[in-house]
C-alpha positions in Angstrom: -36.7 33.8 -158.8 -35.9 35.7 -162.1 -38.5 35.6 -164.9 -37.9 36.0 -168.5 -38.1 39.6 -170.0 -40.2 38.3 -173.0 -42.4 36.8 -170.4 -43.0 39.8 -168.5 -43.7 41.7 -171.7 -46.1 38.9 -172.9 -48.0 39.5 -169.2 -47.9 43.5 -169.8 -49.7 42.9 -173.4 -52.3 40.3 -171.8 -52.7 43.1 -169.1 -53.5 45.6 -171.6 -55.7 43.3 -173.6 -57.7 42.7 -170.5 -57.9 46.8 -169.5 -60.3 46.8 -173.2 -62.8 44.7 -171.5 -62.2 46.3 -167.8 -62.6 49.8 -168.8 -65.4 49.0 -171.4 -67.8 47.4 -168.3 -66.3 50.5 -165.5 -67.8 52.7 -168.2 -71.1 50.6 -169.5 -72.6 49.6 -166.0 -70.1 51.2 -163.5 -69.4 47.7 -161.8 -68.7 44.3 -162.4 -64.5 45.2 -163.7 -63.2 44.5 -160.3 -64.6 40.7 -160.4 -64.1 40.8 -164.0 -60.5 42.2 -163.7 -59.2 40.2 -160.5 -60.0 36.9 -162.6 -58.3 38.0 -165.7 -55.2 38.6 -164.2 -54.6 34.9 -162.1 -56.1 32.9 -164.9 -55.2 35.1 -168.2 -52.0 37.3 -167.1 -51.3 34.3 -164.3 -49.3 36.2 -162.3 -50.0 33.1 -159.7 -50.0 35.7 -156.2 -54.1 36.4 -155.5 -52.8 39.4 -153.1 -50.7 40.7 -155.7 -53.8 40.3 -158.3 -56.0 41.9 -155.6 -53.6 44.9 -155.1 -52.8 45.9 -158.7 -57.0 45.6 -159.6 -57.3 47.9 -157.0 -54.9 50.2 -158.3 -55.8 50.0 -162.0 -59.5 50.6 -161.5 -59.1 53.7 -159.1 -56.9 55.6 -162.0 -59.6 54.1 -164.7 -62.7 55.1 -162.9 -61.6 58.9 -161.9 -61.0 59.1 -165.7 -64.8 57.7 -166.4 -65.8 59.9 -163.1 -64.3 63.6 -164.8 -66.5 62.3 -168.3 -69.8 61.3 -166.6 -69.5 64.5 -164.5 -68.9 66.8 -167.5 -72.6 64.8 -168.8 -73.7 66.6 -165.7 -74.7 63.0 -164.5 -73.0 62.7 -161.4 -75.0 63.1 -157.7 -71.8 64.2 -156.0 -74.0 64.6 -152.3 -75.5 60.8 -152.4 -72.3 59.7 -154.1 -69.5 61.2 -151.6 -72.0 60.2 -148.5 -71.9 57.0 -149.6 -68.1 56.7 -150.8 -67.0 58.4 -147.7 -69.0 55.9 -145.3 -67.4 53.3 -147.5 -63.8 54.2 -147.4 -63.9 52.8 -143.3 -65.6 49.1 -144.9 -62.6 49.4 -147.6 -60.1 49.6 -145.3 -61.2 46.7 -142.6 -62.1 44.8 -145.9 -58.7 44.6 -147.2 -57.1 44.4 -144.0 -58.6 41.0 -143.2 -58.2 39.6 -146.5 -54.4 40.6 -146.2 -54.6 38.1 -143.3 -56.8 35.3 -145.1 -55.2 32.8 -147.9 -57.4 34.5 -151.1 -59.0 31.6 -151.8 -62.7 33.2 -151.0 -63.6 33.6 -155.0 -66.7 31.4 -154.8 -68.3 33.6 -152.0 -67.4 36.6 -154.3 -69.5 34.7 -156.9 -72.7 34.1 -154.7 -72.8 37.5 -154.0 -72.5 39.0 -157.7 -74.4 36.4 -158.8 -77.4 37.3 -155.4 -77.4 41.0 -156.6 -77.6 40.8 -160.3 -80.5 38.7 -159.6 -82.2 41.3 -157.6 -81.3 43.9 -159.8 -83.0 41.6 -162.9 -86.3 40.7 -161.3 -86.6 44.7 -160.6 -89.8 45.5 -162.6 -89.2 49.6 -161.9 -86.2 51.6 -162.0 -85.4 53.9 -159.4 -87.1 57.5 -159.2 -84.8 60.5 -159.2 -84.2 61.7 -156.0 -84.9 65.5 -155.1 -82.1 68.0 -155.5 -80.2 69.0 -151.9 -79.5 66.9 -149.2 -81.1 63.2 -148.7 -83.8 62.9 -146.3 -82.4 61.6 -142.9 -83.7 58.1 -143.3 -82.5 57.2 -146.8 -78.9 59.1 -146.0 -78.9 56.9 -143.3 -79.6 53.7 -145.2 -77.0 55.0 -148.0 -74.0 55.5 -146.0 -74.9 52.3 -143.9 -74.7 50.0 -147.7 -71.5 52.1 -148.7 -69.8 50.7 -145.5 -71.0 47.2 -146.2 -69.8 47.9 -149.9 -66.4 49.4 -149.0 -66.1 45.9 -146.8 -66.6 43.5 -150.0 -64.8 45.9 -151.9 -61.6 45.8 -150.1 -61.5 42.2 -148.8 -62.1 40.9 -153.0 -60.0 43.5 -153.9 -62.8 44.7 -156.6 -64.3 48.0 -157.2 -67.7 48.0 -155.7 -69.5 48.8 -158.2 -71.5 45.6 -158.6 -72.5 46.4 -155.6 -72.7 50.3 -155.6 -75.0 50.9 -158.5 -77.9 49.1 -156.9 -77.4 50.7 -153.6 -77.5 54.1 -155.3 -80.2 53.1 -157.9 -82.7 51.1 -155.2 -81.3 52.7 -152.3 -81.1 56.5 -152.7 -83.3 56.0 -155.6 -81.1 57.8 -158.0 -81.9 56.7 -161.7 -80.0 54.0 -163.4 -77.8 56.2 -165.6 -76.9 58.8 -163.0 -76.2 55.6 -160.5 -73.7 54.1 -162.9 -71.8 57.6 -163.2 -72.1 58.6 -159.0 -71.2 54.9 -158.7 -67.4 55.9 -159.9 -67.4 58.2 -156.9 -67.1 55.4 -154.2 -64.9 53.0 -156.7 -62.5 55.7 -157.1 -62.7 56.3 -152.9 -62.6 51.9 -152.6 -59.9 51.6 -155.0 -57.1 54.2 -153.8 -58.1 53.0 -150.0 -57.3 49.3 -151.1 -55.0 50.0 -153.5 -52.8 51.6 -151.1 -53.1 48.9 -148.5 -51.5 46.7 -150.8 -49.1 48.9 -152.0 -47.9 49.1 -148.9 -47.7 45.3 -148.2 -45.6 45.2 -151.3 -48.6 43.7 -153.5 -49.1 46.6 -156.3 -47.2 45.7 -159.9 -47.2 49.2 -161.1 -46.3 47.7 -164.7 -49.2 45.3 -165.0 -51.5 48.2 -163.2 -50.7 51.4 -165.7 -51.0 48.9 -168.7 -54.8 47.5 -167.3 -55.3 50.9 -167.3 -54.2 51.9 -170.8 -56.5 49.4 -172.3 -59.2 50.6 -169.9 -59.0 54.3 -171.0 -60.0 53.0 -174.3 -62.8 50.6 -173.4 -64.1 53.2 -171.0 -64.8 55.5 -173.6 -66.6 53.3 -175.6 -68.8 51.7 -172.6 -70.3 55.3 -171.8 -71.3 55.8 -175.1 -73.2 52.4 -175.3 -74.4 53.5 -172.0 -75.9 56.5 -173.0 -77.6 54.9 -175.5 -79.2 52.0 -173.3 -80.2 54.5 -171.1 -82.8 55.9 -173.7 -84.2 52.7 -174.0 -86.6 51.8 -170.4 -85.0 49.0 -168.3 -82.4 48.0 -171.0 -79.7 49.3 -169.2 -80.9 48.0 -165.9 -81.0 44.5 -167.6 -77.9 44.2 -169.1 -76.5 45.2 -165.9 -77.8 42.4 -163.8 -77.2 39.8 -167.3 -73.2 41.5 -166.8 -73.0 40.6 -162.9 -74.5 36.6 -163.8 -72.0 36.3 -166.2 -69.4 37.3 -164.0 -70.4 35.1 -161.5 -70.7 32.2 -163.3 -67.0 32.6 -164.6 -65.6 33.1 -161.3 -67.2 30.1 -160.0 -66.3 27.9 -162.6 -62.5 29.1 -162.8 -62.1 29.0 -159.0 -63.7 25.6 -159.2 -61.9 24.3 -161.6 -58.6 22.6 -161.1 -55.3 24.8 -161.5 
């Protein structure tokens, strides 16, 4: 079926409008643009194909977030041991992730919402942050328990089609007790590793729209910039950051549910 080319370039502007807000939360918290973005494209872009939504997120968020990844690391803010362990451990949950939900119909967005909506509950009622963890390798039992949430990460990651993380920071922040800050930039390292794995999983089912993915990431490469800078500022500030993370994933989850609830 041919579509209009006014309508296609209509779709490539709401794609770019919608890469502002992506890349603004991938750089703020580190998480939540995947479920944020996955939405905006079948209910703002309505490209109408949930596979094809799922695919070109992926895409678009793995390009964005190695951008954010090179900034945060120039900060000297990245734990590139804790983040790789847990990135590569993930890459194997990724790929079975997206795998099945190649197989499934893609209507599973209100389990996506329980979940966002579970962790950014935990991650509010928190009354610490996490301590920094020690310079050098991870003690056995915590890089044991990190690489064990990346694969259950990668595996939500792949099957929604989002970046992980909503999920990741917490692992890394409660988990390998890396500070909130320095979890939100390592966090990149695993959404980066999630991304290209699912990414190209679609890609090769035929479900990547390179035009709609290069111009989410255009308007993320400018949002991003601005969400590290807020970041860094939050960061100063106690639990803020912490907060506004977990307020981020509610919000998220409350759209999702109501949009995949409501009537198309």
């Amino acid at each position: 079926m041919s579509v209009p080319l006014s309508w296609l370039q209509a779709q490539i502007a709401l794609a770019g409008a919608s890469g502002l807000s992506i890349g603004f939360t991938l750089g703020l918290v580190g998480g939540g643009a995947g479920t944020l973005a996955v939405p905006l494209l079948l209910y703002v872009v309505k490209i109408g194909d949930p596979h094809l939504a799922i695919g070109t997120t992926a895409v678009a968020i793995a390009l964005t977030a190695l951008v954010n990844l090179i900034a945060y690391a120039r900060a000297g803010l990245v734990h590139w041991r804790t983040g790789a362990l847990f990135a590569t451990a993930g890459v194997v949950g990724a790929f079975a992730g997206s795998t099945w939900s190649l197989r499934v119909d893609g209507s599973a967005m209100l389990l996506l919402a329980g979940i966002v909506a579970l962790v950014g509950a935990l991650m509010f009622s928190r009354a610490h942050g996490g301590s920094a963890s020690e310079p050098g390798p991870l003690p056995r039992g915590r890089g044991l328990a990190t690489a064990g949430a990346g694969v259950a990460v990668g595996s939500v990651s792949g099957f929604f089609g989002v970046s992980g993380g909503f999920l990741s920071v917490p692992a890394l922040h409660l988990i390998a007790r890396i500070p909130m800050l320095e979890a939100v930039a390592s966090s990149l390292v695993s959404v980066v590793a999630f991304g290209t794995t699912t990414g190209l999983n679609y890609a090769m089912a035929g479900k990547v729209s390179v035009p709609l993915a290069l111009s989410l990431v255009g308007g993320g490469l400018v949002g991003g910039r601005a969400g590290m800078r807020m970041a860094k500022t939050l960061s100063q500030r106690g639990a803020l950051l912490r907060r506004l993370f977990a307020l981020v994933l509610i919000a998220i989850a409350a759209y999702i549910a109501y949009r995949s609830s409501a009537p198309r």
